[in-house]
C-alpha positions as CSV (number, residue, x, y, z in Angstrom):
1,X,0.0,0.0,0.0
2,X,1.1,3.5,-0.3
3,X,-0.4,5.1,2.7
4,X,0.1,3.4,6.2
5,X,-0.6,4.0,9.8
6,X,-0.5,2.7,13.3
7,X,-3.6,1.8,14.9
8,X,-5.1,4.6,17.4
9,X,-3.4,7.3,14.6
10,X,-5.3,10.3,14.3
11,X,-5.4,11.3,10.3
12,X,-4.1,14.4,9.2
13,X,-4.4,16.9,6.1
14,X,-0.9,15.2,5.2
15,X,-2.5,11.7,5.4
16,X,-6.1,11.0,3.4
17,X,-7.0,13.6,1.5
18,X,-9.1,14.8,-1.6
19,X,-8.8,17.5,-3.7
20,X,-11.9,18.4,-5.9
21,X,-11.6,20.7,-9.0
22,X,-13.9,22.0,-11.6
23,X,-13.4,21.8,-15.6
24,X,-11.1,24.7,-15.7
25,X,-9.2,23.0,-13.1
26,X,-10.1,25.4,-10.2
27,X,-10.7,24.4,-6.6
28,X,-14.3,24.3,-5.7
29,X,-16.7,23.1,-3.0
30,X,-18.8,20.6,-3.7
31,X,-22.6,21.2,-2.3
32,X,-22.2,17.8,-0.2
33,X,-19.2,16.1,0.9
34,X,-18.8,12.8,3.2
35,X,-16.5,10.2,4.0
36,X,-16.8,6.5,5.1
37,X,-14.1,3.9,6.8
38,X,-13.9,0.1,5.9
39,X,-12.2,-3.1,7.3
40,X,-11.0,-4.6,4.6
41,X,-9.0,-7.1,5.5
42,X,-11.0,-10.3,4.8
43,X,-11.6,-9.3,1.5
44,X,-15.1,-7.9,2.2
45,X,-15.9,-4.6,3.2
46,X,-16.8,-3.9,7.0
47,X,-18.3,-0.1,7.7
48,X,-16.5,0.9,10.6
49,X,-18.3,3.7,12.4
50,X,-20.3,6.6,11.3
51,X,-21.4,6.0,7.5
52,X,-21.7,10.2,6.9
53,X,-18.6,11.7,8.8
54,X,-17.6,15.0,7.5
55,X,-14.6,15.7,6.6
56,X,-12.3,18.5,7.7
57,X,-11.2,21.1,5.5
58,X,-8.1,23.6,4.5
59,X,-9.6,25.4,2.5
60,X,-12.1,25.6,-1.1
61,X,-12.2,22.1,-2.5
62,X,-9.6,20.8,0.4
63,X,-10.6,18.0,2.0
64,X,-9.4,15.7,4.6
65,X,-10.2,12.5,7.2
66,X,-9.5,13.6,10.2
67,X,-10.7,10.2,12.7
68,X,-8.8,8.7,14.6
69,X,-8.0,4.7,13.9
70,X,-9.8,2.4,16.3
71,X,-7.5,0.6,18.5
72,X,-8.6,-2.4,17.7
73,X,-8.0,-2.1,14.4
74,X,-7.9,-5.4,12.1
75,X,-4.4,-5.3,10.5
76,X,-4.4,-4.9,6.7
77,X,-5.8,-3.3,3.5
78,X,-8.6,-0.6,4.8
79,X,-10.5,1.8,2.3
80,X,-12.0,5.1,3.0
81,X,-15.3,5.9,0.2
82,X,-15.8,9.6,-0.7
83,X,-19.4,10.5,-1.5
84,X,-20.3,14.1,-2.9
85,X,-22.7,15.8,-4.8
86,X,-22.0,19.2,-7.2
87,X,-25.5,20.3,-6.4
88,X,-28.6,19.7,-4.5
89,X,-29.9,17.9,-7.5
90,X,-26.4,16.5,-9.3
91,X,-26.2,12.3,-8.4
92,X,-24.0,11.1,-6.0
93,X,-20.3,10.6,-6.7
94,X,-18.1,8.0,-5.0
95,X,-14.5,7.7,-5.1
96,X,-12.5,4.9,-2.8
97,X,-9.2,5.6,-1.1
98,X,-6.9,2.5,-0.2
99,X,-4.5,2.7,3.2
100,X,-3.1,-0.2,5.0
101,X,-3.3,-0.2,9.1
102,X,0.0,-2.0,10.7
103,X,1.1,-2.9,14.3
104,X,2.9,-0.8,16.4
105,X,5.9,-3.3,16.0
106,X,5.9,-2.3,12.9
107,X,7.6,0.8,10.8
108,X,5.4,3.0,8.7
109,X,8.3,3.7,7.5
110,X,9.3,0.7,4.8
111,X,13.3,1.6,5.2
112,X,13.8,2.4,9.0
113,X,16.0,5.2,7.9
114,X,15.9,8.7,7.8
115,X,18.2,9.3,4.8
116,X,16.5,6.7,3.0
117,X,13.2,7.9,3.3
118,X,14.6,10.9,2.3
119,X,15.7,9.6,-1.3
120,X,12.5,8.0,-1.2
121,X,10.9,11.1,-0.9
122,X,13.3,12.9,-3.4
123,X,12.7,10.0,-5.9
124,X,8.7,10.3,-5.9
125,X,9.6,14.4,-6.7
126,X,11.5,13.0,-9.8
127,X,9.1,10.4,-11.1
128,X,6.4,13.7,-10.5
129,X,4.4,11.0,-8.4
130,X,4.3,13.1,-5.2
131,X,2.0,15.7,-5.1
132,X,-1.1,14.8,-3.5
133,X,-3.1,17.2,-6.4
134,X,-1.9,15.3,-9.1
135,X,-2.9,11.5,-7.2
136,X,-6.1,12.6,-5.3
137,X,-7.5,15.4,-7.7
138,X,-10.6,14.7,-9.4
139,X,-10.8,16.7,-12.8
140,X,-14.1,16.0,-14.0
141,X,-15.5,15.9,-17.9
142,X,-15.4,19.7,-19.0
143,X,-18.8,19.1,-20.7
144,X,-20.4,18.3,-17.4
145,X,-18.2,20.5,-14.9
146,X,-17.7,18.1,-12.4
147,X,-16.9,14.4,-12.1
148,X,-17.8,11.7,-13.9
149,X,-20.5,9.4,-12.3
150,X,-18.7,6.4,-11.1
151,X,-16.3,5.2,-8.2
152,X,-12.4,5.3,-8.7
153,X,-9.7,4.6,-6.6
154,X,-6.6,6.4,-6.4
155,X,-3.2,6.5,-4.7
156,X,0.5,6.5,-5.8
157,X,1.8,5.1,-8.9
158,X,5.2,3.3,-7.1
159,X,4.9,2.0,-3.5
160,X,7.5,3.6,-1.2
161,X,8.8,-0.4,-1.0
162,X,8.9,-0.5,-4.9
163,X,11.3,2.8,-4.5
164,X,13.1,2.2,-1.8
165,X,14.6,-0.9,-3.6
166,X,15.4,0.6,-6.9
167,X,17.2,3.0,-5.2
168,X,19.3,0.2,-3.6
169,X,19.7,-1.5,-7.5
170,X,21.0,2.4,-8.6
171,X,23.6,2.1,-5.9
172,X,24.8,-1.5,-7.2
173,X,24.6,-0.2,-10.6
174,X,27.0,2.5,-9.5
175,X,29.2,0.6,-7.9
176,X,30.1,-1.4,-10.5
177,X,31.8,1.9,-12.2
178,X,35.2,2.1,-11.0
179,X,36.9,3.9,-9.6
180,X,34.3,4.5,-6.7
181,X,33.1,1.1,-5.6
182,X,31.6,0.1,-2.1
183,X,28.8,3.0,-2.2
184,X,26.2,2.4,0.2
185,X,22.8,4.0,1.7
186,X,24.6,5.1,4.5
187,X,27.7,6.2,2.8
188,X,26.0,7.9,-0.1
189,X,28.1,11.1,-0.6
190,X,25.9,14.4,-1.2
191,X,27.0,15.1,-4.9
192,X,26.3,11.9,-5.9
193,X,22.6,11.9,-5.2
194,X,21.5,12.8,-8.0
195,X,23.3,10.7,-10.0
196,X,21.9,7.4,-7.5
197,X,18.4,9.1,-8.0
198,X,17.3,9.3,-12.1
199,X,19.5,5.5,-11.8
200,X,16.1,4.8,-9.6
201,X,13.9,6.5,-11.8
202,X,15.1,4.6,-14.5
203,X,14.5,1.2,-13.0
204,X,11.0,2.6,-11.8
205,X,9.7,3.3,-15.7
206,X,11.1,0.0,-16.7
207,X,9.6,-2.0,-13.9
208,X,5.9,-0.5,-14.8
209,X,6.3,-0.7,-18.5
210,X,7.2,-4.3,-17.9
211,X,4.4,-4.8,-15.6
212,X,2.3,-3.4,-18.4
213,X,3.6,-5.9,-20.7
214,X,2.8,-8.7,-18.4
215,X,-0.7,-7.5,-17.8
216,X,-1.3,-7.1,-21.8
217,X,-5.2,-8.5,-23.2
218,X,-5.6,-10.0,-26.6
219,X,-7.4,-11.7,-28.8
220,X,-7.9,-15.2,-30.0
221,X,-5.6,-16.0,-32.9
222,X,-8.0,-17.5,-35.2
223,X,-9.3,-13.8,-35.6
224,X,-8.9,-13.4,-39.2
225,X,-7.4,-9.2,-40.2
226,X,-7.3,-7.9,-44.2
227,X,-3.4,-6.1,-44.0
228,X,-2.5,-4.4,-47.3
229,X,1.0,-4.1,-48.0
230,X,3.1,-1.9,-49.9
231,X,2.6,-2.6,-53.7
232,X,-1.6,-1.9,-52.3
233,X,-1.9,-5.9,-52.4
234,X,-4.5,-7.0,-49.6
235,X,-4.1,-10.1,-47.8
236,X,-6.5,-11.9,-45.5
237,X,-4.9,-14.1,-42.6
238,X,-5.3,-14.9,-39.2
239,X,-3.4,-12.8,-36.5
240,X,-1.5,-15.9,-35.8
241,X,-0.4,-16.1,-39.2
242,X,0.3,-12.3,-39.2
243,X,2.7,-13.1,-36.2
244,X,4.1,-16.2,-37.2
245,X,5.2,-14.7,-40.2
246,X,6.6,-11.6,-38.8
247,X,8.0,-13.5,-35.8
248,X,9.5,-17.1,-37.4
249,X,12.9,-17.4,-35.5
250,X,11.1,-16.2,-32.3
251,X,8.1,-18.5,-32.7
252,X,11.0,-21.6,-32.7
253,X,12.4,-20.2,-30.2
254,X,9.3,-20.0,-27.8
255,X,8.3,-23.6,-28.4
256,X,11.7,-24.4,-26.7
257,X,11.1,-21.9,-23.8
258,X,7.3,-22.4,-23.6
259,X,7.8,-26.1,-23.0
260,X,10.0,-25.1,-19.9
261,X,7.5,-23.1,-17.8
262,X,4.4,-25.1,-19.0
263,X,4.1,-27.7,-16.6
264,X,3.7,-24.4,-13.9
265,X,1.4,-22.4,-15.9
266,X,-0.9,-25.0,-16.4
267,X,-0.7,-25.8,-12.4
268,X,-2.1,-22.2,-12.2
269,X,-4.6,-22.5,-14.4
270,X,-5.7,-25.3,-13.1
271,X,-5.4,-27.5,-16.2
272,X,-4.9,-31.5,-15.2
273,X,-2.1,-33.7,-17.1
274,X,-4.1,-35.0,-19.6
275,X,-5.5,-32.2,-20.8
276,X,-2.4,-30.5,-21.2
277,X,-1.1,-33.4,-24.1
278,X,-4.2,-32.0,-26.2
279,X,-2.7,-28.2,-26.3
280,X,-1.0,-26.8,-28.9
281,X,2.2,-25.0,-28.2
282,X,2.4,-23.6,-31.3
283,X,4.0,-23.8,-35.0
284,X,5.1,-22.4,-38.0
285,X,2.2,-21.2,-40.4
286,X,2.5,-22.2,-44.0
287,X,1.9,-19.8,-46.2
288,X,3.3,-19.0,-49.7
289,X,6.6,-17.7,-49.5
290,X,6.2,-14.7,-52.0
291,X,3.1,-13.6,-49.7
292,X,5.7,-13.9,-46.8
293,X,8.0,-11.6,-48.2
294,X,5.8,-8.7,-49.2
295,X,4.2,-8.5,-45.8
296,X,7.9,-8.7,-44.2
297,X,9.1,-6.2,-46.5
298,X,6.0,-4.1,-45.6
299,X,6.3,-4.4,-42.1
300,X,10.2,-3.5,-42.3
301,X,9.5,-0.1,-44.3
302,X,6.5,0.8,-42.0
303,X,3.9,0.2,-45.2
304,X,2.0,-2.6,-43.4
305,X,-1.5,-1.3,-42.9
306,X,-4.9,-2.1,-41.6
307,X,-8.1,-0.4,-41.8
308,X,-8.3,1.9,-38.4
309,X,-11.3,3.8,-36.9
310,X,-10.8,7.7,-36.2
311,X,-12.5,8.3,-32.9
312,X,-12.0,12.4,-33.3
313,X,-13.3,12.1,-37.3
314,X,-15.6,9.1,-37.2
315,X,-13.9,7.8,-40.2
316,X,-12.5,4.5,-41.5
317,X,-8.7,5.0,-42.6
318,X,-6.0,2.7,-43.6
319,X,-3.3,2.9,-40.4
320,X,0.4,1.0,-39.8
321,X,1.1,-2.2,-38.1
322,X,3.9,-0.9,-35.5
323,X,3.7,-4.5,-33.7
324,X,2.3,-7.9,-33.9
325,X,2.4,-9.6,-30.4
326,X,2.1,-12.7,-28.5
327,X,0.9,-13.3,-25.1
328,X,0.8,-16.0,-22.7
329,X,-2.8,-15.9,-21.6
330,X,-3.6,-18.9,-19.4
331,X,-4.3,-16.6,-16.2
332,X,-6.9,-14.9,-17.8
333,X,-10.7,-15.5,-18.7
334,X,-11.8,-15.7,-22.5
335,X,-14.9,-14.5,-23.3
336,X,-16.9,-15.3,-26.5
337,X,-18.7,-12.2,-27.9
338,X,-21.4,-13.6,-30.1
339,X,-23.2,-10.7,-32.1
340,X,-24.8,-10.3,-35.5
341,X,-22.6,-10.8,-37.9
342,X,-20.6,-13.3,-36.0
343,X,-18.3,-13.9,-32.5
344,X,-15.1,-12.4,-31.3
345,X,-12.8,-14.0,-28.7
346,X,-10.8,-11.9,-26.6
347,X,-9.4,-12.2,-22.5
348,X,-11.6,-10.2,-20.3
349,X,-10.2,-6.7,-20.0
350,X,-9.3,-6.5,-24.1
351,X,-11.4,-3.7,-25.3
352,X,-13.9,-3.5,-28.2
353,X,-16.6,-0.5,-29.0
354,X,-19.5,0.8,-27.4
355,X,-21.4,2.6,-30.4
356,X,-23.1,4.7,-27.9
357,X,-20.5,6.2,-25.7
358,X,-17.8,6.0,-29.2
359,X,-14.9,4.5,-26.5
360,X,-13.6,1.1,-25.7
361,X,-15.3,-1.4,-23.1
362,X,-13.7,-4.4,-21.7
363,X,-15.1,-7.4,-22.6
364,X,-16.1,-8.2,-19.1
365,X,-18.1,-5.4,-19.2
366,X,-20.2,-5.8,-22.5
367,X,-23.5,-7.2,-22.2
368,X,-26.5,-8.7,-24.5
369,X,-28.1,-5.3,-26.5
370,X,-25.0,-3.6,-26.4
371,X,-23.9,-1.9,-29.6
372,X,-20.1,-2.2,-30.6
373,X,-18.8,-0.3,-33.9
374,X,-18.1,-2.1,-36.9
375,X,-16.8,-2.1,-40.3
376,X,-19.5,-3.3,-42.9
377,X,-18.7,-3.5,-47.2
378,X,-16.3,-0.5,-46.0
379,X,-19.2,1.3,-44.3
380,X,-18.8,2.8,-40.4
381,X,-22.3,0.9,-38.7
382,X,-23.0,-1.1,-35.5
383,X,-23.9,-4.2,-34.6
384,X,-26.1,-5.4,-31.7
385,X,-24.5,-8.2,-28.8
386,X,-26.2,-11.3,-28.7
387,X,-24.6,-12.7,-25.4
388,X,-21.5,-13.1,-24.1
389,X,-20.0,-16.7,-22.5
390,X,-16.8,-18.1,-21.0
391,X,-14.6,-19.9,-23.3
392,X,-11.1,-22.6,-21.9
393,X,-8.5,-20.4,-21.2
394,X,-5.8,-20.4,-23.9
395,X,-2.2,-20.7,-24.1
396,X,-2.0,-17.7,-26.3
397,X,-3.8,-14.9,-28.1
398,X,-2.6,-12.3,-29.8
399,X,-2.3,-8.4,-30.2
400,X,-1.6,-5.4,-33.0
401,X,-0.3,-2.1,-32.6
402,X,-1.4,0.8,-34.2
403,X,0.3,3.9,-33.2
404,X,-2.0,6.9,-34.9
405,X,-5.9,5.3,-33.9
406,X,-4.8,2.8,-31.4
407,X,-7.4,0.2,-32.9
408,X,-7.7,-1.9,-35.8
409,X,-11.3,-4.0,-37.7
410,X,-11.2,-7.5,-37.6
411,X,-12.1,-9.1,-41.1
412,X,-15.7,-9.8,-40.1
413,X,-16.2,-6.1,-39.1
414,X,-15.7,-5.6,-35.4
415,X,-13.5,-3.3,-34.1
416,X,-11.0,-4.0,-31.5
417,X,-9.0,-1.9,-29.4
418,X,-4.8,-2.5,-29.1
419,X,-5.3,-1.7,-25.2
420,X,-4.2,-3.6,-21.8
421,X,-4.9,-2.2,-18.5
422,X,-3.0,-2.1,-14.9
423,X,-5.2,-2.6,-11.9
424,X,-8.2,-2.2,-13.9
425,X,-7.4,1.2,-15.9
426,X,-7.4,0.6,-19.0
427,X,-3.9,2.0,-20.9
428,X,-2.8,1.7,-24.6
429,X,0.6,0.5,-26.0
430,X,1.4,4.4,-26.7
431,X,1.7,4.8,-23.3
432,X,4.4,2.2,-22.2
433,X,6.7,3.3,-25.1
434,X,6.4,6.8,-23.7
435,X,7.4,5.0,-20.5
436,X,10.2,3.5,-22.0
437,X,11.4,6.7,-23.6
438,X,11.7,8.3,-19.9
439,X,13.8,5.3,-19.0
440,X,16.2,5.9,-21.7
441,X,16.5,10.0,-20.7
442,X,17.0,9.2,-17.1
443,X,19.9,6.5,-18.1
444,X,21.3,9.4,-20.6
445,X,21.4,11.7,-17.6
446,X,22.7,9.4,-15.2
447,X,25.6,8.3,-17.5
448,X,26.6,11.9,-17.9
449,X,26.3,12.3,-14.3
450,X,27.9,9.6,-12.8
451,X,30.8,10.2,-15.6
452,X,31.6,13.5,-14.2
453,X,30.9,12.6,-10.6
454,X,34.2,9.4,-11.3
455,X,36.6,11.3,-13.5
456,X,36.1,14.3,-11.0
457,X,38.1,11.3,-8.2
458,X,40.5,10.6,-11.1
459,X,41.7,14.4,-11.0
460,X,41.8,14.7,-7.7
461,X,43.5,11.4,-7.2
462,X,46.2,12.9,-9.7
463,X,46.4,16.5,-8.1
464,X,47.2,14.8,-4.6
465,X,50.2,12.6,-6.3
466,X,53.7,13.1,-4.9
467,X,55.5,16.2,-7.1
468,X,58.4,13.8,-7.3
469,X,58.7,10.4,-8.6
470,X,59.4,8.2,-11.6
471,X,56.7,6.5,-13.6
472,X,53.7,7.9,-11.7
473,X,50.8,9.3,-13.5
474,X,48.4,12.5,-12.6
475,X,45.9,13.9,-14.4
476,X,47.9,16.6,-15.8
477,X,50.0,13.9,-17.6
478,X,52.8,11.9,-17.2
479,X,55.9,12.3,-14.9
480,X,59.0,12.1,-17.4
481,X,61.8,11.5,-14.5
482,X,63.4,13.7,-11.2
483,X,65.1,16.8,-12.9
484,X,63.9,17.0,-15.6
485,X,61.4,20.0,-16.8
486,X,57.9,18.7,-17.3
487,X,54.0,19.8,-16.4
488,X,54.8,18.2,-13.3
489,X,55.9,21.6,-12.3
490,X,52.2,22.3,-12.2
491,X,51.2,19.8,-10.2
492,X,50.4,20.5,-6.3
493,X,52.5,18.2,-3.8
């Protein structure tokens, strides 16, 4: 958790807090505010206390708990629910708040040390996930001028634990620069703080861009897609075959790898033995080599296309293939989203379209009488949901990426969104590159950094040589021998 207390702690404006602005990004008052606490530590929520306390406040749209803990606290996950209204007559708005309560023998603090709670702290400035107006504002749609009308929880991006060790992997990375090796916490110079610091903030992005690729949702790879490659040739194939194609050496390579981690996959999944022999582990496609080589050509210039949906323009356009992935999928549901002109297979938090509200919705969330967006004889129109069921889990589906629209039409129509979601919110694959772009800046910095912060030892190594001597180097160059006129003249004894 990110926020933790003590039982019998009395909250502060520091501790859970809400900040409520308008459209315009303004501070304002809501015309009804309240706050409620729950044990959450079986897994079900347990109202503990007054259901309507009323929160204290630092000002216009600053709000705060200020109870006190029980006691008797159960220890373990706890949620305070925010309920507010814009006007007499606006519907209620809830928002949920997750804290963790601990024992006393326990440190709030995850380090049990000053000056590492201090980088901590410092860190969470860098990676701009500190400041309580960024993690508990609520902007709401401008259209409406206030929030939208449904519950989110909020909190910090990185735990402080999550921190806390990246900071201790920047400080092995660091060491293992000469000539300054043996760095600890506690022996972490000032100047070189900085340096230790974006080395965290680097191993931060990449942790959460690869928790984001862990977390991916895809769809089944039977799917068939209509690609059109540079010469304006269209082909009709499977996404499996789009990614075997694109992906032959790797696909070998998997098989070999796969076959290695299957037996405990399956044990998660709950898949027997027996069952196991039937599943594929996948193969090579076989498709004509000439229609190989124009999609692989295609896909190298960045002229592989597939027909894309324009949210802003409403239009059908012919967008780049940036990626054709792979996923191991059998942690995750499958759901079968039968509709008019045919079904769809997808894991439970892959996104199609809701006609109505022109967005994605998770498949978990799409219902019979929903309308999704669809592609018909090159026509934008809609089809209606039928019903949606469980399918077997599979061993993998597949995604695409499509940098300008973020979505691509299957061949039978529907659209699908290239989207995958942590903790439930639902991201795209734009996002994690931009992630992995603010890796690479922080190591650029932290190279130059740390390779001033070392040659600046190397000098002053050199400067504190003896003036006399015969083979010794400094930094202002090489001693030639005693006697002898040289820049060693210039160098302090």
């Amino acid at each position: 958790m990110a926020v933790a207390f003590h039982k019998g702690y009395t909250l502060t404006q520091n501790d859970l807090k809400i900040l409520i602005r308008d459209g315009a990004g303004a501070l304002v008052d809501p015309y009804y505010i309240r706050y409620s606490l729950y044990d959450y530590t079986t897994g079900l929520e347990v109202l503990i206390g007054d259901p309507n306390r009323i929160p204290a406040t630092t000002g216009t749209g600053q709000y705060y708990a200020g109870a006190t803990l029980p006691l008797d606290a159960n220890i373990g996950d706890w949620l305070i629910r925010w309920n507010f209204r814009e006007t007499p007559t606006s519907p209620l708005i809830e928002a949920v708040q997750e804290f963790n309560i601990v024992g006393s023998e326990i440190k709030v603090s995850v380090t049990g040390s000053p000056v590492a709670d201090l980088l901590v702290k410092r860190l969470r400035i860098l990676l701009r996930d500190n400041n309580p107006d960024r993690n508990y504002r609520f902007r709401p749609p401008s259209s409406e001028n206030f929030m939208q009308s449904q519950a989110k929880v909020f909190g910090y991006i990185w735990e402080d634990e999550e921190l806390y060790e990246y900071i201790l992997m920047a400080i092995d990375d660091f060491n293992t620069a000469p000539p300054v090796t043996g760095v600890s916490l506690t022996s972490l110079p000032d100047r070189w703080r900085t340096a230790i610091l974006l080395r965290a903030g680097a191993f931060a992005c990449f942790a959460l861009a690869a928790n984001w690729i862990a977390d991916e949702f895809s769809i089944k790879g039977d799917e068939e897609v209509v690609v059109k490659d540079d010469n304006g040739e269209e082909y009709s194939l499977t996404i499996e075959e789009l990614y075997s194609i694109l992906n032959e050496d790797l696909v070998k390579s998997y098989e070999e790898e796969f076959a290695r981690i299957k037996e405990e996959l399956y044990q998660e999944a709950g898949i027997g033995p027996e069952e196991s022999k039937e599943l594929k582990v996948g193969a090579i496609i076989e498709i004509a080599s000439e229609v190989k080589e124009a999609i692989k050509r295609s896909y190298g210039s960045g002229n592989l296309l597939i027909k894309s949906y324009s949210k802003e323009e409403k239009t059908i356009e012919w967008c780049e293939i940036s990626g054709v992935m792979r996923h191991n999928s059998l942690r995750k549901d499958i759901l079968r989203i039968d509709t008019e002109i045919g079904s769809v297979s997808v894991t439970e938090d892959h996104s199609l379209f809701d006609e109505a509200k022109n967005s994605e919705v998770r498949g978990k969330d799409i219902k019979a009488g929903d309308r999704l967006i669809c592609c018909i004889a090159d026509n934008l129109s809609s089809v209606g949901v039928l019903g949606v069921n469980v399918e077997d889990r599979l061993e993998f589906t597949y995604d695409l990426s499509v940098p300008k629209n973020e979505n691509f039409f299957l061949k039978k129509g529907i659209l699908a969104h290239n989207s995958y979601s942590v903790s439930g919110v639902s991201l795209d694959i734009d996002k994690s590159a931009k992630y992995e772009s603010l890796k690479n800046n922080y190591i650029q910095e932290y190279d130059k950094i740390r390779d001033l912060a070392k040659s600046s030892i190397k000098i002053t190594k050199g400067l504190k040589q003896p003036r006399y001597g015969v083979g010794i180097s400094s930094a202002l160059g090489p001693y030639s021998r005693p006697g002898v006129q040289s820049r060693r003249n210039y160098v302090g004894g």
